[in-house]
C-alpha positions, -999 to +999 in steps of 0.1 A: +000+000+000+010+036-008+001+064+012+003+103+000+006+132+021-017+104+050-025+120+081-031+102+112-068+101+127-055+110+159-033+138+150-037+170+171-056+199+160-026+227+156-015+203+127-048+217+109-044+243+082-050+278+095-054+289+059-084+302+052-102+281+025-124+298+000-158+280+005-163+256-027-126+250-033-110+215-033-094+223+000-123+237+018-139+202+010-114+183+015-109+200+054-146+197+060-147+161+053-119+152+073-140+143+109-162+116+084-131+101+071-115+097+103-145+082+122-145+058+089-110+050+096-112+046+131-144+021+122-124+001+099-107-023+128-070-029+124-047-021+098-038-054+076-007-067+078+012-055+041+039-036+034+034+001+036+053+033+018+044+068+028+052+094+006+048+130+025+052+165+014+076+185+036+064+218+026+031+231+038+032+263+032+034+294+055+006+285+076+031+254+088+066+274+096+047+296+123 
C-alpha cells in the first residue's frame, strides 16, 4: 500500500491548516470532510498486515513554519 501526504486520525488539532479556505474550493472540501473520514478509519478495525510506503510532502506552506 501507498500512502500520499496520510495523516493520522488521531493527529492534534494545531497540525490543521489555519489557511483560510475559499468556501467551494478543493481544500475547503477536503478540510470539511476530514472528521467523516476519520470516524470511517477509526471504524475500519485494524490495519492489515502488508507492506506500507508513505510518501509526505515536507512543505506546507506558511501556515506550517509559524
Amino acid at each position: 500500500m501507498v500512502l500520499l501526504d496520510a495523516a493520522s486520525p488521531d493527529a492534534p488539532d494545531e497540525l490543521k491548516t489555519r489557511a483560510r479556505l475559499a468556501p467551494g474550493s478543493a481544500a475547503f472540501l477536503e478540510e470539511r470532510g476530514i472528521p467523516q473520514s476519520n470516524a470511517e478509519v477509526k471504524a475500519a478495525g485494524p490495519f492489515p498486515d502488508i507492506p506500507v510506503a508513505v510518501i509526505a510532502a515536507t512543505d506546507h506552506g506558511p501556515y506550517f513554519r509559524q
